[in-house]
N, C-alpha and C positions, 0 to 999 in steps of 0.2 A: 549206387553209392555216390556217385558223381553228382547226380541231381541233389540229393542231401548237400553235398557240400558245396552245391552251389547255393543251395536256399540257405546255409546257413550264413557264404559270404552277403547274400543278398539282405538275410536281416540285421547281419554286420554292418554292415554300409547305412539300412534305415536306420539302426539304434546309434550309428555316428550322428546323424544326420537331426535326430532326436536330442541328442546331448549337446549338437553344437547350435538347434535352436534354444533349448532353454538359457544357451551358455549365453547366448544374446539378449534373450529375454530379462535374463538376472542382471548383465548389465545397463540395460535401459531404464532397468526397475530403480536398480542405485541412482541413474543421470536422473528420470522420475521423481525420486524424492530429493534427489539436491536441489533441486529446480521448485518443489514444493517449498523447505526451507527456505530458499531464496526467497519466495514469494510472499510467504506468512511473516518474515523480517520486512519485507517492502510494505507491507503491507500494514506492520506492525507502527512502520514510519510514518507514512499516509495518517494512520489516525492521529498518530501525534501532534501532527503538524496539522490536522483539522482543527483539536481540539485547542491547538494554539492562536489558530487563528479564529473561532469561535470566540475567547479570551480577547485577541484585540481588536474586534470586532465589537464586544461589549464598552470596554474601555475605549474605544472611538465616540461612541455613541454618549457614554456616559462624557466624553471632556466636550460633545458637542451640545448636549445639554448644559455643560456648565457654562460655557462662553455664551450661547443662548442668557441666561441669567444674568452674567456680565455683563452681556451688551444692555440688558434690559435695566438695571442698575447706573450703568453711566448716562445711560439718553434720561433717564429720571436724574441724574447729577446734572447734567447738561442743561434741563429744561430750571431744574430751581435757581443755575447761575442765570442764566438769562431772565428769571421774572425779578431778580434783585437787578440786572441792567450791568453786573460785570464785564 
C-alpha cells in the first residue's frame, strides 16, 4: 500500500512539474507575441520612412534636374549679353 502512495506522491510531484512548465511556457508565449507586435509596428515604421524617403529622393533628383535647366538657360542669357557687348 505504501508503494502505491508513494508512486502516486511521485506522479504528484511530475504532474506539478508538468503544470509549472507549461505555466512558463504560456508565459513566454504572451512576452513571444508582444515582442512580435513590437516588431511588425517597428517594422510597419521602417517602411514608412523608406517610402518617404524613396519620395525625397525622387524630388531631389527632380529640383536637380531643374537647376540643371536653369543653369543651362542663364549661361544662354549670359552668352547673348556678351555678343550684344553689355
Amino acid at each position: 500500500m505504501t508503494t502505491e502512495l508513494e508512486r502516486i506522491k511521485i506522479l504528484e510531484g511530475k504532474i506539478s512539474q508538468v503544470v509549472e512548465y507549461i505555466s512558463k511556457l504560456i508565459a513566454e508565449n504572451e512576452k513571444l507575441k508582444a515582442q512580435i507586435k513590437d516588431l511588425k509596428m517597428e517594422n510597419k515604421n521602417y517602411m514608412e520612412k523608406a517610402r518617404r524617403t524613396d519620395s525625397l529622393d525622387e524630388n531631389v533628383k527632380k529640383l536637380e534636374k531643374d537647376r540643371e535647366v536653369l543653369k543651362q538657360k542663364i549661361d544662354t542669357i549670359i552668352k547673348q549679353i556678351d555678343k550684344i557687348g553689355v
